[in-house]
N, C-alpha and C positions, 0 to 999 in steps of 0.2 A: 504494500500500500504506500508508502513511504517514498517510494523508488516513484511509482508511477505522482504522486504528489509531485517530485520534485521536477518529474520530465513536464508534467502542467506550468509549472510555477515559470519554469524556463520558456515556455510555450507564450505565456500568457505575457511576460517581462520582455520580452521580444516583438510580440503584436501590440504592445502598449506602451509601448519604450518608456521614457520618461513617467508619465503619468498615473501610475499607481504604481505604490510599495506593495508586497505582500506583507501584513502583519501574524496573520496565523494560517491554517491551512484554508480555513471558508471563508475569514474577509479582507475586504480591501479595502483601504481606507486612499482618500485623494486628498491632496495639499490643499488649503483653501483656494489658495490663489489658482492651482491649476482646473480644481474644480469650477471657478468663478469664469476663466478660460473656456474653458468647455463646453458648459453653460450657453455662453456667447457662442460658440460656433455651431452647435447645435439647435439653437434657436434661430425657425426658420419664421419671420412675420408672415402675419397672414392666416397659415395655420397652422401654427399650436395659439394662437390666438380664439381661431375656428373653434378647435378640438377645445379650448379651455370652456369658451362660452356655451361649446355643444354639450359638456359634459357636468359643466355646473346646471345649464335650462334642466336639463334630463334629471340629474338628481334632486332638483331641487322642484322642479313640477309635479314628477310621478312619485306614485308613494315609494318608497325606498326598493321593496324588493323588484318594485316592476321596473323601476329605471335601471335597476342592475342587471336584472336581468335583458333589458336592449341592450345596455353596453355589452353584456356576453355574448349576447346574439352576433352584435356587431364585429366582434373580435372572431368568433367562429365562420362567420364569413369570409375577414380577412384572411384567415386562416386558410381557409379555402380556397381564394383567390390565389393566396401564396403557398400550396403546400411544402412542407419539407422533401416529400422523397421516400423512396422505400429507406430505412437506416436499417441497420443491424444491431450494433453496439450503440452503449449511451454518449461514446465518444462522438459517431456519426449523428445520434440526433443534438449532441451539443453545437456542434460543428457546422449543421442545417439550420440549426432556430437560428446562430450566429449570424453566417450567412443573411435570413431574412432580414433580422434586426439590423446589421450593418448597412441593408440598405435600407429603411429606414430610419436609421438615424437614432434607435432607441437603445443604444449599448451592447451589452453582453451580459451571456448567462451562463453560469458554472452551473454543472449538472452532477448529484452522485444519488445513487438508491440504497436502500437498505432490504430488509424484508416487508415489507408494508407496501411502498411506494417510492415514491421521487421526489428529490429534494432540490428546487430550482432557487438560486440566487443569483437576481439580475440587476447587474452594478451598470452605473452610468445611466441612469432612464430618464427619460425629457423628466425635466423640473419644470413647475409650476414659474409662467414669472412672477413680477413682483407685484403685480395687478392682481392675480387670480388668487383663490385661497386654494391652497396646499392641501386642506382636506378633501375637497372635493377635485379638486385633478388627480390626486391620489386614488381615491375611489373611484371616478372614473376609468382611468388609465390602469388602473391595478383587475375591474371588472372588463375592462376589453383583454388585457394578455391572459386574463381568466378564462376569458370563450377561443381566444387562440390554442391557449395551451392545453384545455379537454379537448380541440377537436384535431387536433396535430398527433395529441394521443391515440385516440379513436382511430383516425388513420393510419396509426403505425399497427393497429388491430386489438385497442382495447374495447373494453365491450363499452355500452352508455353509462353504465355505474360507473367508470370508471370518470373522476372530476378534478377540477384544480382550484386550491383557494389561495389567498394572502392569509400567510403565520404573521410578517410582520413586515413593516413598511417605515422606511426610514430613510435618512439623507441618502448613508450610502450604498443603501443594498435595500430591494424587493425581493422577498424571502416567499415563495412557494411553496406549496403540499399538493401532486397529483397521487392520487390514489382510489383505490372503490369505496363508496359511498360510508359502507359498514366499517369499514376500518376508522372513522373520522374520534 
């Protein structure tokens, strides 16, 4: 395990040169200023302006579970627009979401499993600007890679119990659980 950690860690410090330290094996933390950087480059006007206002109207109109569940909707769409691919290994669907996300513009995501399910952690994800509230782009944005990421599942041939939620959501890492229903 260790061995394959560190051929990651090498992996990941080379595709991101500069901008993130590794601090332990599942996070990364970014410099202010680089992050404040990044930030700025990855903000595109227009729309994540769109996506902020689409995503605030939505949560904030429909009763809670029915706006999150459009924004799942919406994500399992995209999802579908963009599928990943047959993969194999978790390295190939790490590899795939990447891919997606990179064009996108929405970062990256470290992937490992256990016996349960999958454990996704996605560094670098559009930030909220300084206009919008952080909660609600959050919930939004964390409810669309939620309908992504059960139907990318699905397609790699999970069954429909099979779902994805937000454990935890912070600066610098959105923290994921896919797994079947019964296991929650």
């Amino acid at each position: 395990m260790t061995r394959w950690v560190n051929i990651r860690k090498q992996r990941l410090n080379s595709t991101l040169n500069i901008f993130w330290t590794i601090n332990t094996m599942t996070n990364l933390t970014i410099n202010p200023a680089l992050r404040k950087y990044h930030r700025q480059q990855q903000y595109v006007a227009g729309w994540q302006d769109l996506s902020a206002l689409f995503f605030s109207g939505i949560l904030q109109t429909a009763e809670s579970e029915d706006g999150r569940a459009f924004l799942h909707m919406i994500g399992a769409n995209l999802a579908r627009r963009f599928p990943l691919g047959d993969v194999q290994t978790l390295g190939e669907l790490e590899d795939g979401a990447n891919a997606v996300l990179s064009h996108f513009g929405w970062g990256i995501v470290n992937i490992d499993a256990d016996e349960q399910g999958i454990n996704l952690r996605h560094h670098a994800w559009p930030y909220a600007t300084e206009a919008d509230d952080p909660e609600l782009w959050l919930a939004g944005f964390s409810a669309v890679l939620e309908g992504c990421w059960t139907t990318w599942m699905q397609t790699q041939g999970a069954m429909s119990e099979f779902v994805t939620f937000l454990t935890y959501g912070g600066e610098n890492a959105l923290n994921f659980r896919c797994q079947y229903k019964d296991k929650e």
